[in-house]
N, C-alpha and C positions, 0 to 999 in steps of 0.2 A: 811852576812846581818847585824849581830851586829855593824860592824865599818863603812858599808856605812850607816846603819839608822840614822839617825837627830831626831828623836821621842823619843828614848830610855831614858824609866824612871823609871833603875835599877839606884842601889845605887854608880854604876861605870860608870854610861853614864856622858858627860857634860851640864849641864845645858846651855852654853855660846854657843855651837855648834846649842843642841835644840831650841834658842831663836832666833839665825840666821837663821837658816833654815826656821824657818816660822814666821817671821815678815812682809812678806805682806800676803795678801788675807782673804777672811773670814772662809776659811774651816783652815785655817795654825791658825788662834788665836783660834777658837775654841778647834785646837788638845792642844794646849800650855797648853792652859788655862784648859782641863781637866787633861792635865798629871800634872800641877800643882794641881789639889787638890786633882788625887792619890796620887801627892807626900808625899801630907800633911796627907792623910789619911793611907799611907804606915807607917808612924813614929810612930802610935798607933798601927795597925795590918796590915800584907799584907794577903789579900786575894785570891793573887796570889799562897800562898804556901799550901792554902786548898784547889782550883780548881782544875783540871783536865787540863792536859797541851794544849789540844787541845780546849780550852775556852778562849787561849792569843793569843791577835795579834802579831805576829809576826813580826811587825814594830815596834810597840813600847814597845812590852814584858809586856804591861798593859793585863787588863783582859779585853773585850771585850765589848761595849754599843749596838751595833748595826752591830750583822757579816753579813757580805755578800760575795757570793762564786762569783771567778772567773771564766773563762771556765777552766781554768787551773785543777781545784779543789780546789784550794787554797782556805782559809777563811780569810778576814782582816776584822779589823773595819774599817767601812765607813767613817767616818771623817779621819782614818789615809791613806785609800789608794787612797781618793781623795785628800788628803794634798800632798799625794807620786806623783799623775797622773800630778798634778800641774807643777811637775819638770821634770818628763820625761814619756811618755805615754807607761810603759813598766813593766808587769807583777815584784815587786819585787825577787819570787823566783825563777818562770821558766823564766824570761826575755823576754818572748815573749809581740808582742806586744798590748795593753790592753788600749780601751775607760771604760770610767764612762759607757755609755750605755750597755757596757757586762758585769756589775754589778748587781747579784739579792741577796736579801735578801736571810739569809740560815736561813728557820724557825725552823729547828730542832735543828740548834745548841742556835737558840735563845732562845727554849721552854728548853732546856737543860741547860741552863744557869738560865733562870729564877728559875728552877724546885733548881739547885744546891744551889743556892744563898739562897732559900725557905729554905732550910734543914740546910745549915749552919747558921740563922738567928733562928733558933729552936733548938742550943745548949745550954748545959747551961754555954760556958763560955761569958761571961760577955761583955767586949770589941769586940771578934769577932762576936758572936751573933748582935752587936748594928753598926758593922758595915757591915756585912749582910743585914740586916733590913734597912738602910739608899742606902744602892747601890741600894738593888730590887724596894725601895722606888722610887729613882730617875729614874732609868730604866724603871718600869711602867708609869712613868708622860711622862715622854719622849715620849714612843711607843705611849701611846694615845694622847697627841698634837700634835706629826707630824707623817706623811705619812712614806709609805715604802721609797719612792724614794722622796728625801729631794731637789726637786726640784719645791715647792712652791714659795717658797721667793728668788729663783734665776730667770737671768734675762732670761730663758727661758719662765722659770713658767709664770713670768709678761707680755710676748711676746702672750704666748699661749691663757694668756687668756683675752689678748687686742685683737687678733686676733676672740674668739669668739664672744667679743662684736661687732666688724667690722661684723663677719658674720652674728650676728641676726639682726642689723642695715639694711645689705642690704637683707636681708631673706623677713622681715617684710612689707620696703618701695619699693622694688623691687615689690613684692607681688601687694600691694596696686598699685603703677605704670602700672603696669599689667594688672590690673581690668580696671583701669580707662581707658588707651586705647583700649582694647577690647569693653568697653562700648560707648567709642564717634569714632571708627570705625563702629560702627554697629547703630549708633545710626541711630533716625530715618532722622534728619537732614542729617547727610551723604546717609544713604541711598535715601532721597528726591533729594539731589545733582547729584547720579550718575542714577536717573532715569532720571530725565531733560536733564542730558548731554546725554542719548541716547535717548532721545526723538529729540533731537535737531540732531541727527545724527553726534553726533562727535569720531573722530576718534582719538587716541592716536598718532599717525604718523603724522596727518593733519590737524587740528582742523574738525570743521562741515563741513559733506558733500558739502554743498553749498560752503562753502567758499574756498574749493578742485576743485569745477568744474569751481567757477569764475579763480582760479589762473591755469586751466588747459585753458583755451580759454584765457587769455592773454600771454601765455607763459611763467611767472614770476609771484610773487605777486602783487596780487593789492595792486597800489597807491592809497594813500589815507583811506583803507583799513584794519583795524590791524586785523594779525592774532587771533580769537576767545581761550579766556583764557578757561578749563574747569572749571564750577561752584565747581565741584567739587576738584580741586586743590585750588582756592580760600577759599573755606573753610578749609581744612586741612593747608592751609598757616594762614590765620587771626585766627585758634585755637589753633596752637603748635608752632606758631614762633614769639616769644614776639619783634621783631625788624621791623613788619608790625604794622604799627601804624593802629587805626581806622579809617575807614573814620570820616571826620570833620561832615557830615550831622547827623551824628548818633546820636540820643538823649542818656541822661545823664543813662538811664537804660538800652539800649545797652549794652552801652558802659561798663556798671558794670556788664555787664550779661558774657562780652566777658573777660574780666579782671578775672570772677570768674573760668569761665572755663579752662584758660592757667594755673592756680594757681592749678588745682584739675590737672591738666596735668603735667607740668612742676616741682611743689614744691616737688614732689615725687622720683624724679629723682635725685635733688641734692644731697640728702642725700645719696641716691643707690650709685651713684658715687663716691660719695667722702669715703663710706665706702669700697668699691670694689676697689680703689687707696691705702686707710691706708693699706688694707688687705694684698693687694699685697706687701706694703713696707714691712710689719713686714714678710711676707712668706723670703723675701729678705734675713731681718735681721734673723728670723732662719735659714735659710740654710746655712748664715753666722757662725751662732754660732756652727751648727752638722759640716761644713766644716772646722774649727778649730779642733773640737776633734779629726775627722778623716784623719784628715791633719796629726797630731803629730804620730798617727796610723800608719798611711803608710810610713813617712819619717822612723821611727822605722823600719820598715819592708824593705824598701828599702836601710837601712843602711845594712841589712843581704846580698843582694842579688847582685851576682856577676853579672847577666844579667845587673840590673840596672847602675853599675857604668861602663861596656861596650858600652852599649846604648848613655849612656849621655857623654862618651868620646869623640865615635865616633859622634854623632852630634856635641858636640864642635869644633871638627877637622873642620867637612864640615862648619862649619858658619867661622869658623875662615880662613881657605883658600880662600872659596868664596866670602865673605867680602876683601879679599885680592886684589882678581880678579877683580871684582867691582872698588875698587879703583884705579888700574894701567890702567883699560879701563875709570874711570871717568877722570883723570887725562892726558892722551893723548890725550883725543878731547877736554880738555881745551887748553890745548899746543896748538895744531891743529889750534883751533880756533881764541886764538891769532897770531900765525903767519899770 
């Protein structure tokens, strides 16, 4: 693991090696950039050589900011075995294969760490005590500004929770949308609407009775005639469908009465939609992002497995024959057809 690690920052690793390996990404500058000021702070005192050996990451042989256990057992620090995950999604010691998501924080080795770093910052030499004192320093700032799982300011974090503001959006105006139709379904206008329509005797199949038994004694609709609209579709049309215009006789407070009501109907809904559309893209976009990690997971995992490179043989074969076939049968009834 020493001469596959890119992290290493003993006094025999290459710096030129470590500076390649993680020159893109944001978790690769952050490793760089700490095992730089171990470095700087290793030329005064290593603190490595008073800890406990199971308090260094094993990637990069530093002392540890922030461990987290594998399933494995393993303990790495998290900036260095997300640095690691970057490049290949595979447990560095057992090799098996390993997402960021089956990464938890190991509290005890953290409490154990802070606990050690406490006691060696309360000796009395001088330099190691001061540089004790500055690590537990920077350690506690750290643990209290960010979370366990340092997926704040990454673009899930930013997904997640554009995704809740889409869902209190449509929570809210949905809600409201809601009310409002249950209220002009029941209101009493409609309900006046559908008692007239059965007072009138009309029938949802036929319009009014009457106008059933005229078109039953001519054998067809009457000419001249129009089928009878129900008042009550009329209203549900001129209150929820802004592309019926008003009638022209309707005076100017109508007309504002009918304009306020589509608006307590209709304004509610734009926003429900259009927040339940965002919602759905960013769900999109995470299952994009969890189907990356666990993409690199399984290809890992299907690079072990003997079934897998069987399977995918043999379907290469059947496409690559049949493909074959296809073409010597597309091919002679072209012939064919030219003759």
């Amino acid at each position: 693991l020493k001469q596959d690690s890119d992290f290493a920052c003993s006094p025999h690793s290459t710096p030129q090696r470590a500076r390649g390996a993680m020159a893109t990404g944001g978790r690769r500058r952050e490793v760089e950039d700490r095992r730089a000021a171990k470095a700087d702070s290793a030329s005064v005192v290593s603190l490595e050589e008073h800890m406990s050996a199971h308090l260094v990451c094993p990637i990069s042989h530093c002392l540890m900011d922030e461990p987290v256990v594998a399933p494995s057992g393993h303990t790495y620090d998290r900036a260095c075995i997300a640095a690691w995950l970057e490049r290949r999604a595979v447990d560095p010691l057992s090799g098996a294969p390993l997402s960021p998501r089956a990464l938890y924080p190991n509290r005890a080795l953290q409490a154990e760490l802070l606990e050690q770093l406490g006691r060696l910052a309360a000796v009395g030499d001088t330099a190691l005590a001061a540089a004790a004192a500055a690590r537990l320093e920077a350690m506690r700032k750290a643990t209290a500004g960010t979370c366990a799982v340092a997926g704040g300011r990454s673009e899930a974090g930013r997904l997640e929770r554009f995704s809740d503001c889409c869902c209190c959006v449509a929570a809210w105006c949905g809600e409201f949308a809601r009310e409002q139709a249950l209220v002009f379904t029941t209101s009493l206008g409609a309900l006046a609407c559908l008692a007239l329509d059965l007072r009138a005797g009309w029938h949802p199949l036929g319009g009014t009775l009457a106008w059933q038994a005229a078109a039953l004694a001519a054998g067809s609709e009457p000419r001249g005639v129009r089928r009878p609209v129900p008042l009550l579709l009329t209203f549900f049309k001129l209150a929820a469908w802004p592309n019926v215009a008003a009638p022209k006789h309707w005076q100017w407070f109508s007309q504002v009465t009918l304009t306020t009501l589509r608006c307590m109907l209709l304004l509610p809904v734009v926003p429900t939609c259009l927040a339940l559309a965002l919602g759905g893209a960013v769900s999109v976009a995470r299952f994009a992002l969890h189907f990356k990690a666990v993409r690199a997971v399984e290809m890992e995992r299907a690079a072990h497995s003997r079934w897998w490179f069987r399977i995918r043989d043999a379907g290469s074969a059947v496409t690559g024959i049949t493909s074959l076939v296809i073409f010597i049968r597309v091919y002679a009834d072209e012939r064919r057809r030219g003759v």
